[in-house]
C-alpha positions as CSV (number, residue, x, y, z in Angstrom):
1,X,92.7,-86.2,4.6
2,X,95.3,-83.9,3.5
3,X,97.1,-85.2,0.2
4,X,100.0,-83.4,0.8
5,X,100.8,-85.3,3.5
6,X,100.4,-88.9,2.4
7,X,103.8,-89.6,2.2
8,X,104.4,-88.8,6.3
9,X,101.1,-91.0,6.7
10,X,103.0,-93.7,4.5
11,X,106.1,-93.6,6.7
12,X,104.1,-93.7,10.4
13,X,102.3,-97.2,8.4
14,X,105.4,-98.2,7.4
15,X,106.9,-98.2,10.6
16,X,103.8,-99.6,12.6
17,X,104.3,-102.6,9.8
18,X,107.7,-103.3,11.2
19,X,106.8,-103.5,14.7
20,X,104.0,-105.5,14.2
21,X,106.4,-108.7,13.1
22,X,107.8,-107.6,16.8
23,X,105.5,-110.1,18.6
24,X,105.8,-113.3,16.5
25,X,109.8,-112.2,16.9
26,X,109.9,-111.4,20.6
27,X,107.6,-115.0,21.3
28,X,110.7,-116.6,19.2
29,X,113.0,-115.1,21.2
30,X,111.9,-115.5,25.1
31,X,112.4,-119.2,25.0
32,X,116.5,-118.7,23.8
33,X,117.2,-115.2,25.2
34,X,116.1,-113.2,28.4
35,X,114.6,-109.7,28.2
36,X,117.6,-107.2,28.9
37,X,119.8,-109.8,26.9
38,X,117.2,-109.4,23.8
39,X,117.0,-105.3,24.5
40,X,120.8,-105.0,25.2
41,X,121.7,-106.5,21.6
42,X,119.0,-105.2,19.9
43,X,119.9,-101.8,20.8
44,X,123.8,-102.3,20.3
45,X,123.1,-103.7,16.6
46,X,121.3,-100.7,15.9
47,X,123.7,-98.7,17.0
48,X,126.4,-99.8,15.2
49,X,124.3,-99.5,12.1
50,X,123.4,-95.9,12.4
51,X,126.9,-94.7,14.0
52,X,129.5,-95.0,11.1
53,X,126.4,-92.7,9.4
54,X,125.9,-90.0,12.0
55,X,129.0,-89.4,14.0
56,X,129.8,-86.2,12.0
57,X,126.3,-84.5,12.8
58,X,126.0,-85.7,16.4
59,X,129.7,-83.9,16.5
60,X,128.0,-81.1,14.7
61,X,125.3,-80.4,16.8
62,X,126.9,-81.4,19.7
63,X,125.7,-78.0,21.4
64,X,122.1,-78.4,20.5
65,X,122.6,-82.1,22.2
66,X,124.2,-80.7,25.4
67,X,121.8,-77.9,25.4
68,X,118.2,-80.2,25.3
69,X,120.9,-83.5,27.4
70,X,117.5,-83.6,29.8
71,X,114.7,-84.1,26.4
72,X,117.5,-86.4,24.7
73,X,118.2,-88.1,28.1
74,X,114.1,-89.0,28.7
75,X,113.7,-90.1,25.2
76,X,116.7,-92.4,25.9
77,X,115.7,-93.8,28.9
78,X,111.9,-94.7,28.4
79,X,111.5,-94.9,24.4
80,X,114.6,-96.9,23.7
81,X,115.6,-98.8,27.3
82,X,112.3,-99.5,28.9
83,X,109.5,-99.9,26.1
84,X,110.6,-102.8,24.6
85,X,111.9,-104.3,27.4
86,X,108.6,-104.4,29.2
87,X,107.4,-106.1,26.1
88,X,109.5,-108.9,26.7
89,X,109.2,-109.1,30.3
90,X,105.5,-109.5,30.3
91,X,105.3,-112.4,27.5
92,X,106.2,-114.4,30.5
93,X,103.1,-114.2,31.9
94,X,100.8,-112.6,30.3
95,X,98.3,-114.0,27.0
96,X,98.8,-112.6,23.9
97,X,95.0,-111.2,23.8
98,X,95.6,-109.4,27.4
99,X,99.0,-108.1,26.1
100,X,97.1,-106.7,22.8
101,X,94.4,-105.1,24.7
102,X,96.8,-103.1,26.5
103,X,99.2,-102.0,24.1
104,X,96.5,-100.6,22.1
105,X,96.9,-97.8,25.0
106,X,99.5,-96.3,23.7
107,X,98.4,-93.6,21.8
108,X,95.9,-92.5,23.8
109,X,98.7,-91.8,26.5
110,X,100.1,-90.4,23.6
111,X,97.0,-88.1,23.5
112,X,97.0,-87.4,27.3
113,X,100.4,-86.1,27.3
114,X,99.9,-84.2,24.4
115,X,96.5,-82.5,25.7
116,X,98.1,-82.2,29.2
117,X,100.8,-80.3,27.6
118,X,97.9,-77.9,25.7
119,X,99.5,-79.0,21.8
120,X,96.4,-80.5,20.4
121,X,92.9,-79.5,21.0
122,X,90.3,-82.6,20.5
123,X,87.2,-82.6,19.1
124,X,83.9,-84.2,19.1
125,X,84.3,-86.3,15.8
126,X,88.1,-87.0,16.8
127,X,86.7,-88.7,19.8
128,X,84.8,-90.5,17.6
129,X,87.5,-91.9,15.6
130,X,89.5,-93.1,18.4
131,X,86.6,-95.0,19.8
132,X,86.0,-96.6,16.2
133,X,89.8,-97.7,16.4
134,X,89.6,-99.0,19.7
135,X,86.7,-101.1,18.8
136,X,88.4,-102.5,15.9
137,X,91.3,-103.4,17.7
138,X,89.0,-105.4,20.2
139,X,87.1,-107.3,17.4
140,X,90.2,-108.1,16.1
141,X,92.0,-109.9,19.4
142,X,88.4,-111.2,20.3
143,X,88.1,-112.5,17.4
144,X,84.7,-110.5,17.7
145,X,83.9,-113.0,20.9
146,X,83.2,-109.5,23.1
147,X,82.0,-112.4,26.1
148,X,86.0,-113.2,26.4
149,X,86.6,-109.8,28.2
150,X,85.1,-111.3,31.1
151,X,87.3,-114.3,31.1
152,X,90.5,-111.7,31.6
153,X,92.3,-111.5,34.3
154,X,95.0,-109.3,35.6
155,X,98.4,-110.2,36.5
156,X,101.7,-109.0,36.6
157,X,102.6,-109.1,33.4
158,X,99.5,-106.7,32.8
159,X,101.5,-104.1,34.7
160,X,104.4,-104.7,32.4
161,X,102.2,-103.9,29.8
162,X,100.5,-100.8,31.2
163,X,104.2,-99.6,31.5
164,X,105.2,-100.4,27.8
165,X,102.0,-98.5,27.1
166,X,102.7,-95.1,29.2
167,X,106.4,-95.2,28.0
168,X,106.0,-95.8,24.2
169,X,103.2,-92.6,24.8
170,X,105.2,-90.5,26.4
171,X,107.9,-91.3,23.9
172,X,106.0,-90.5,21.2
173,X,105.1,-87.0,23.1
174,X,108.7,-85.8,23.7
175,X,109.3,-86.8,20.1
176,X,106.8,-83.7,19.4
177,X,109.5,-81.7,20.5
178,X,112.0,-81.8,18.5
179,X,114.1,-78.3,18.0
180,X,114.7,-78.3,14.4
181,X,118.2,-77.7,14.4
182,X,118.6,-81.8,15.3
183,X,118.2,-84.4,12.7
184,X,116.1,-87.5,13.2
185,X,119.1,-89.5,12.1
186,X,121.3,-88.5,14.2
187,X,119.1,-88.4,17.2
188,X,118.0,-91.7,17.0
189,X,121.4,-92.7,16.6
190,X,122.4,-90.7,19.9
191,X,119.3,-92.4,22.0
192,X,120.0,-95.3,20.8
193,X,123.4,-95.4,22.3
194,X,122.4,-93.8,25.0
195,X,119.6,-96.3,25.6
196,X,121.8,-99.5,24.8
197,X,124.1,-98.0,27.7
198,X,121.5,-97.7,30.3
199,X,120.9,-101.9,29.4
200,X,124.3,-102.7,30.5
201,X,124.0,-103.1,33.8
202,X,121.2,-105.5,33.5
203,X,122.0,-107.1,30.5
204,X,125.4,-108.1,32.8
205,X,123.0,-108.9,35.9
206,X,120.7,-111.0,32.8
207,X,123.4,-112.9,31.4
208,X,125.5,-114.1,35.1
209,X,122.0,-115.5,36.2
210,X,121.7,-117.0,32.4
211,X,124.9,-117.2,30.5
212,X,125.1,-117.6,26.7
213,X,125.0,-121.3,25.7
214,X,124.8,-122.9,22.6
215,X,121.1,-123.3,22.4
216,X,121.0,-120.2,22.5
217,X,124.0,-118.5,20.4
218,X,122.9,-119.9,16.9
219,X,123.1,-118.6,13.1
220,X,118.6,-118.5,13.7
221,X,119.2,-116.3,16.7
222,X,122.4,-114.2,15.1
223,X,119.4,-113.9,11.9
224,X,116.6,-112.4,14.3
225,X,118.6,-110.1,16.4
226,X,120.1,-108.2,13.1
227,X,116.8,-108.1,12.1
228,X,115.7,-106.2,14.9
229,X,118.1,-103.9,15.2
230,X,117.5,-103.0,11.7
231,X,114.2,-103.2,10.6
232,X,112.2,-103.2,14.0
233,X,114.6,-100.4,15.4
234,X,116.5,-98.3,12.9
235,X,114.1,-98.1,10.4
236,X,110.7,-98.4,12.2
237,X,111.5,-95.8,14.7
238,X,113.1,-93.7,11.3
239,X,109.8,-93.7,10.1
240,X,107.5,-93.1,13.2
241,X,109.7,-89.9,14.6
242,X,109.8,-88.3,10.9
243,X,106.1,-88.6,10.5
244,X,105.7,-87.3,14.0
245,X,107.9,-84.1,13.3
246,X,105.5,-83.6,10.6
247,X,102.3,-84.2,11.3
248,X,99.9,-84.1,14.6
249,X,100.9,-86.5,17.2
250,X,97.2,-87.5,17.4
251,X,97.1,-88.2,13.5
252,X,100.2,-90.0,13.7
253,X,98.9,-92.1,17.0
254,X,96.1,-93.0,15.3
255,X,98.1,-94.8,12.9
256,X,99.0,-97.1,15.7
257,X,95.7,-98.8,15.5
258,X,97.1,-100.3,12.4
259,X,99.1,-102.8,14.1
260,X,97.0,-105.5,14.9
261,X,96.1,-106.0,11.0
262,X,99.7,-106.0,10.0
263,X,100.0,-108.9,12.7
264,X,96.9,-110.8,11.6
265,X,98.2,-110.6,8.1
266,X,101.7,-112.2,9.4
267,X,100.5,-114.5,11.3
268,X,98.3,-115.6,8.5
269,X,101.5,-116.3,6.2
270,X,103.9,-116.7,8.4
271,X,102.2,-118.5,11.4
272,X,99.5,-120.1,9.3
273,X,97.1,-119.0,11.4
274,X,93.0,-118.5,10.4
275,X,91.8,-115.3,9.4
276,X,88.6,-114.7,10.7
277,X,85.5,-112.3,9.7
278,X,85.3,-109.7,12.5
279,X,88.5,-109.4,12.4
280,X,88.0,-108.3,8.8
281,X,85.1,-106.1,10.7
282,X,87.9,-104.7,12.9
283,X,90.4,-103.7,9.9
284,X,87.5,-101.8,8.8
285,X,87.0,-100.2,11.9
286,X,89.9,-99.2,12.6
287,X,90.3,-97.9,8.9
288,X,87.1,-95.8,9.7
289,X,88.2,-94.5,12.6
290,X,92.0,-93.0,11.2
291,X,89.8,-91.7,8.5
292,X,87.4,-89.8,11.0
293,X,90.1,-88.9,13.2
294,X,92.2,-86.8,10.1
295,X,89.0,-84.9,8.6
296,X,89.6,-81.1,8.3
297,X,87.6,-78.9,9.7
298,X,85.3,-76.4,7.0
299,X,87.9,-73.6,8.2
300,X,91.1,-74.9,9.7
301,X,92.8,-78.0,10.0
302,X,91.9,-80.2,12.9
303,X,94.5,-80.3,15.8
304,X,96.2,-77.8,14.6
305,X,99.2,-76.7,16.3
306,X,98.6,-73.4,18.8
């Protein structure tokens, strides 16, 4: 692994470690609030945190904006309104292990979009890696019982999660093209209002069918919410878009495989819950496989851009 560029790798781990509290948060959550009511505020907080910062650049670059209002528009639309959302939307069916399993998709749509669009090249040992990861992540939800994949079974809340998958991929892609004249401040900040007003309408529709009570408007829920919108969607998606304007979206997606240890380690402290050996198996995995996967090559770096 190239030195140099630990500190990008920090920030991509850094930002898979805040949304990895995003599940024990979300499960919280769907008993007091309903899915476009949690995205809606979510996004808005955010918003209001990053504005008073970049309302001068956004004015700045305003050209730049209007020029790419298509790229910015898309990144809007399925990173910031619909990935989440599906997150939530799902937990109402769907097991945590099924939701796990196909999360853990992401970055390989990540890859897919990125090899469709002929920016990465993949080789033999990168392959490698990703399977290593993949199997990690598995051993991890399973608990390394591999005989539960049998017992799965698809609903509709799997679809939800297919979506969150795709979206949070292709996301993650359009984020590779960044022109350089636009800050990753200021272009979250931009998506993110853009993204919190694509939630109004069913935020509205959310909260006529299930108005605010007080169960549900409490100094807990006011806590969580600012929370999200700081940690889990300022600063995490801070982190993730400047180490993928830095670094290979396929190093960076690798990264991702992170997650389930982060929220093993939580649930541990937070939840109480047992940590078991294979999924200590599974951290090394997955270790192993983000290792592999960001080897150089004798003469060039791997995945390096054409």
């Amino acid at each position: 692994m190239d030195l140099s560029n630990v500190k990008w790798y920090f920030l991509a781990v850094l930002g898979v470690f805040f949304w990895s509290f995003n599940v024990i948060v979300s499960r919280y959550l769907l008993g007091v609030l309903y899915p476009w009511q949690i995205a809606f505020l979510r996004w808005l907080i955010a918003a209001a945190i990053l504005l008073p910062f970049t309302y001068k650049d956004i004015w700045q670059h305003r050209r730049a904006y209007i020029k790419h209002w298509k790229w910015v528009l898309a990144l809007s639309f399925f990173g910031i309104a619909l990935s989440n959302t599906f997150v939530y939307i799902a937990g109402y069916t769907v097991t945590a292990v099924e939701m796990s399993l196909i999360q853990v998709t992401g970055p390989i749509f990540l890859i897919v979009f990125s090899r469709l669009a002929g920016i990465i090249t993949i080789s033999n040992k990168q392959r490698l890696g990703l399977l290593l990861c993949t199997i990690g992540v598995v051993t991890i939800i399973l608990h390394g019982r591999f005989m539960d994949l049998g017992k799965l079974h698809l609903q509709i809340g799997d679809f939800w999660m297919l979506l969150t998958a795709i979206t949070f991929g292709y996301y993650s892609y359009l984020m590779t093209k960044k022109p350089p004249e636009v800050g990753q401040m200021s272009l979250l900040s931009l998506t993110v209002v853009i993204g919190t007003i694509i939630c109004i309408p069913l935020f509205i529709y959310d909260t006529y069918l299930n108005p605010f009570t007080s169960q549900n408007v409490t100094w807990t829920t006011f806590g969580i919410m600012i929370y999200m919108g700081l940690f889990n969607s300022v600063l995490a998606y801070l982190c993730w878009n400047t180490a993928l304007d830095k670094l290979d979206s396929v190093k960076v997606g690798m990264v991702y495989y992170t997650m389930p240890i982060f929220s093993t380690i939580a649930a541990y402290f937070i939840l109480h819950e047992e940590i078991y050996t294979a999924q200590l198996w599974g951290g090394l995995l997955i270790l192993a496989g983000i290792f592999l996967t960001n080897q150089k090559k004798r003469r060039k770096l791997i995945f390096e851009r054409p």
